[in-house]
Every structure is written in structure tokens, then in C-alpha cells.
NULO-124011 format. One record per residue (C-alpha): residue in one letter; residue number from 1; x, y, z. Coordinates in steps of 0.5 Angstrom, whole numbers, plus 500, padded with zeros to 3 digits. Example, Ala and Ser with C-alpha at 12.3 -4.5 7.8 and 13.67 -1.06 7.14 Angstrom:
2
@res A	n 1	x 525	y 491	z 516
@res S	n 2	x 527	y 498	z 514
END
This chain:
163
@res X	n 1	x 500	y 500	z 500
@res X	n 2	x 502	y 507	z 498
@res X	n 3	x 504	y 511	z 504
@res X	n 4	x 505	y 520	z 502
@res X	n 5	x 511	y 522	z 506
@res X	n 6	x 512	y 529	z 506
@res X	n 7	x 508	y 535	z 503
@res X	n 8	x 512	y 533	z 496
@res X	n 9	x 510	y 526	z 495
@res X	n 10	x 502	y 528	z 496
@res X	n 11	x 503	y 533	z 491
@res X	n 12	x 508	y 531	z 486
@res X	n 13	x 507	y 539	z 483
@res X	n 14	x 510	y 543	z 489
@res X	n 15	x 517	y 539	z 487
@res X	n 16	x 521	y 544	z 485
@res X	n 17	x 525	y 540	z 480
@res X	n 18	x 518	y 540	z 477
@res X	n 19	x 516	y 547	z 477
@res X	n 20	x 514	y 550	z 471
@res X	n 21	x 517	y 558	z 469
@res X	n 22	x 510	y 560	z 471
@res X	n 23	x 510	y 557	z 477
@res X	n 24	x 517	y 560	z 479
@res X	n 25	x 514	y 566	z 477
@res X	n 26	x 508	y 566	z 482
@res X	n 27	x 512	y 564	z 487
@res X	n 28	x 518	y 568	z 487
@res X	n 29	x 513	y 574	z 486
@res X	n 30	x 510	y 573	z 493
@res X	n 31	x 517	y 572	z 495
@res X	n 32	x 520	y 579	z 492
@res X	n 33	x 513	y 582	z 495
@res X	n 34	x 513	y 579	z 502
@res X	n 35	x 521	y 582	z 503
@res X	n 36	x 520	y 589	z 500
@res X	n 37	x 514	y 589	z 506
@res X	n 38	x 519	y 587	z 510
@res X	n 39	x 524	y 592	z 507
@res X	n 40	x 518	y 597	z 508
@res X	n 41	x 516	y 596	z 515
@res X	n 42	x 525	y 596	z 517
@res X	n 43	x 525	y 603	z 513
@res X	n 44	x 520	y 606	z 517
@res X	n 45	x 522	y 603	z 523
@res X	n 46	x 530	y 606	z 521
@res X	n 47	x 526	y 613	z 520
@res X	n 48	x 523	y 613	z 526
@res X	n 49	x 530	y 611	z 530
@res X	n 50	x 534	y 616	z 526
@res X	n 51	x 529	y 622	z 527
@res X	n 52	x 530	y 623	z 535
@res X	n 53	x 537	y 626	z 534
@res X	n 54	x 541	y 629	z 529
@res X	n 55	x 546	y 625	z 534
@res X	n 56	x 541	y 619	z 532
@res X	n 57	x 541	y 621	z 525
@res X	n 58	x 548	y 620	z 524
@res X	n 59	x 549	y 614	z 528
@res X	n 60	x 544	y 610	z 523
@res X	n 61	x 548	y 614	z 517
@res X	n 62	x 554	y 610	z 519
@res X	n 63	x 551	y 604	z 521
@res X	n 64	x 547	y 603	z 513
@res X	n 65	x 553	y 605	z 510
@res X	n 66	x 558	y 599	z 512
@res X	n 67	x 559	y 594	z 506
@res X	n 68	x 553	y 589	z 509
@res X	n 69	x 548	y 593	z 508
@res X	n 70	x 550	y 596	z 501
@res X	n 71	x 550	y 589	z 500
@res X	n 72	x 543	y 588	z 502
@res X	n 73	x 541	y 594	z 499
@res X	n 74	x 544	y 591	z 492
@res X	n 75	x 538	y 584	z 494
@res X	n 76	x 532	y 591	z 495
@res X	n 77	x 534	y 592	z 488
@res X	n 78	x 533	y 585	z 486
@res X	n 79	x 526	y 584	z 489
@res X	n 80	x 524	y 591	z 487
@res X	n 81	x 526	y 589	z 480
@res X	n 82	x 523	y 583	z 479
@res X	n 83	x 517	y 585	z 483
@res X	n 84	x 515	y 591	z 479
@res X	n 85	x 518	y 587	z 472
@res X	n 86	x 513	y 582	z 473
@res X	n 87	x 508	y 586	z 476
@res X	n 88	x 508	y 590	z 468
@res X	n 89	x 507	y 582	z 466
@res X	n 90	x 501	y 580	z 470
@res X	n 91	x 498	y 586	z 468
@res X	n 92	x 500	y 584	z 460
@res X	n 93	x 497	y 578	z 461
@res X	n 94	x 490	y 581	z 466
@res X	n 95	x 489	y 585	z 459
@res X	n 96	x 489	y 579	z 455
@res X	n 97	x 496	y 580	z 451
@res X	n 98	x 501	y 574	z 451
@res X	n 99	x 497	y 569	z 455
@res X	n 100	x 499	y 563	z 450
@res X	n 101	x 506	y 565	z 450
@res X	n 102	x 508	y 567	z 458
@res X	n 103	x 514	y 562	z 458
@res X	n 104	x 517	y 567	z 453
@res X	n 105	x 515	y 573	z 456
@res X	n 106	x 518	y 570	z 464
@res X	n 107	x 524	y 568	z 460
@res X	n 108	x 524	y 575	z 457
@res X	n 109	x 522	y 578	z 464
@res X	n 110	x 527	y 575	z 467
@res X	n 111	x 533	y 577	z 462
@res X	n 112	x 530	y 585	z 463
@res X	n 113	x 531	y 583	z 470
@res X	n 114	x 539	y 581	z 470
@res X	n 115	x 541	y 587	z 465
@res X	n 116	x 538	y 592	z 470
@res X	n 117	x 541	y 589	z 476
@res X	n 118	x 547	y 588	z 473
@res X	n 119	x 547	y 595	z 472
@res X	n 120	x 544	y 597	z 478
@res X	n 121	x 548	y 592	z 482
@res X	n 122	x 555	y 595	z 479
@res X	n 123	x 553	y 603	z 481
@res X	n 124	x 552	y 601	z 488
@res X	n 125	x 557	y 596	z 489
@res X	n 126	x 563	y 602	z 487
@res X	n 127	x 563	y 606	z 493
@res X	n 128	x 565	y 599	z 497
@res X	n 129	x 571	y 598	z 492
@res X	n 130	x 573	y 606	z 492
@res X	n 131	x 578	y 603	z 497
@res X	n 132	x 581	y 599	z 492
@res X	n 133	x 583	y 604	z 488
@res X	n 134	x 588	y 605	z 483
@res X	n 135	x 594	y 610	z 486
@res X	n 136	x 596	y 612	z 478
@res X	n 137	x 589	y 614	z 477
@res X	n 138	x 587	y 616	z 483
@res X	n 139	x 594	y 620	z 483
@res X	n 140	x 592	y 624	z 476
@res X	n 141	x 585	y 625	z 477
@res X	n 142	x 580	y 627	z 471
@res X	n 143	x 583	y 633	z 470
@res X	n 144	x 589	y 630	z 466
@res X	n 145	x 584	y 624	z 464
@res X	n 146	x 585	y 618	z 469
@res X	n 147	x 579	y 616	z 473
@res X	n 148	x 581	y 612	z 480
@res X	n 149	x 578	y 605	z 477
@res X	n 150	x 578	y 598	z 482
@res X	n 151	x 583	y 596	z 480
@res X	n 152	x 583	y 590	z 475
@res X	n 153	x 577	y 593	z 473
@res X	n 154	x 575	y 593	z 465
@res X	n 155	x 572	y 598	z 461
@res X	n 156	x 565	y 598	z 464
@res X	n 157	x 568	y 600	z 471
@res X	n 158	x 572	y 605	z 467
@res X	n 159	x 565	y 608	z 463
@res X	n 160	x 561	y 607	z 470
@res X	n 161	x 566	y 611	z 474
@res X	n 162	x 565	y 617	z 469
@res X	n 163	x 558	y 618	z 470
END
């Protein structure tokens, strides 16, 4: 006799091997959605600290910009991202446009998704490697035409750091 073991082995459809893009994209709607709230709810909480004091203000100032909250801000990106993006798709779909072909505009989603994070994530990342600096660079500054690049960094960063 059959015995499920499991949520997974009642429904074989929740395993994730088995997941389809538009599952995937359902859930990871509800999950973006969940953590920008939380996000929200943080950033109040944060304002609320911050506006005591200027002392308080300053405090906090420091706090957020230390590396890891630059890289938690860089996660914020990710979910409001994907969460607006999709959010554009399902009222494509509301409207009647694309429903028979929603595997290709997920995939397309999720390209728009990456390059804009990418961009993103690089131009707030920089203030955490300003520290790595190249001394030439840095040394002749854009007056004469150097940029202080990361070092090791290529023509992006370069571009990137002229804006």
C-alpha cells in the first residue's frame, strides 16, 4: 500500500524539479512581494530611530553604510525588480496579451530582469571598492584624463565611473 511521505510525495506538482516558469514566477512574485513589505516595514521602523536626534541620524547613516547593508540594498534592487517587471507582465496577461505564449515573456522577464541588475548592482556596489583604488589613477584624476578605477577593472567599470 502507498504511503505519501511528505507534502512533495501528496503533490508531485510542488517539487521544484517539476516546476514550470509560471510556477516559478508566481512564487517568486509572492516572495519578492513579502520581502519588499518587510523591507518597508524596516525602513520605517529605521526613519522613525533615525529622526530622534541628529546624533541618532548620523548613527544610523553609518550603520547603513557599511558593506553589508550595501549588499542587502543590492538584494532590494533584485526584488523590486523582478516584483515591478512581473508585476508589468500579469497586467499584460489581465489584459489579454500574451497568455499563449507566458513561458517566452517569463524568459523575456527574466532577461530585462538580470541586465537591469546587473547595471544596477555594479553602480551600487563601486562605493564599496572606492577603497581599492588604483593610486595612478586616483593620482591623476580626471583633469588630465585618469579615472580612479578598481583595480583590475575593465572598460565597464571605466564607463561606470565616468558617469
Amino acid at each position: 500500500m502507498y504511503k505519501p511521505r511528505g507534502v512533495f510525495m501528496r503533490n508531485p506538482d510542488l517539487v521544484p524539479a517539476y516546476l514550470r516558469p509560471g510556477m516559478w514566477g508566481w512564487i517568486l512574485h509572492r516572495v519578492t512581494g513579502l520581502l519588499i513589505l518587510f523591507y518597508l516595514l524596516l525602513h520605517i521602523w529605521v526613519i522613525g530611530r533615525a529622526a530622534v536626534s541628529p546624533q541618532a541620524f548620523d548613527a544610523i547613516m553609518v550603520t547603513l553604510g557599511t558593506p553589508f547593508w550595501r549588499v542587502l540594498e543590492v538584494g532590494l534592487l533584485a526584488c523590486v525588480l523582478y516584483h515591478g517587471i512581473n508585476g508589468i507582465r500579469i497586467i499584460l496577461f489581465d489584459l489579454g496579451y500574451g497568455i499563449r505564449v507566458h513561458r517566452a515573456w517569463w524568459y523575456a522577464t527574466m532577461a530585462v530582469v538580470v541586465v537591469l541588475f546587473i547595471i544596477g548592482a555594479v553602480h551600487m556596489l563601486m562605493p564599496l571598492f572606492a577603497a581599492v583604488v588604483s593610486p595612478a589613477a586616483a593620482a591623476a584624476g580626471p583633469a588630465s584624463g585618469g579615472t580612479a578605477l578598481v583595480a583590475g577593472a575593465g572598460p565597464a567599470a571605466a564607463a561606470l565611473a565616468a558617469l
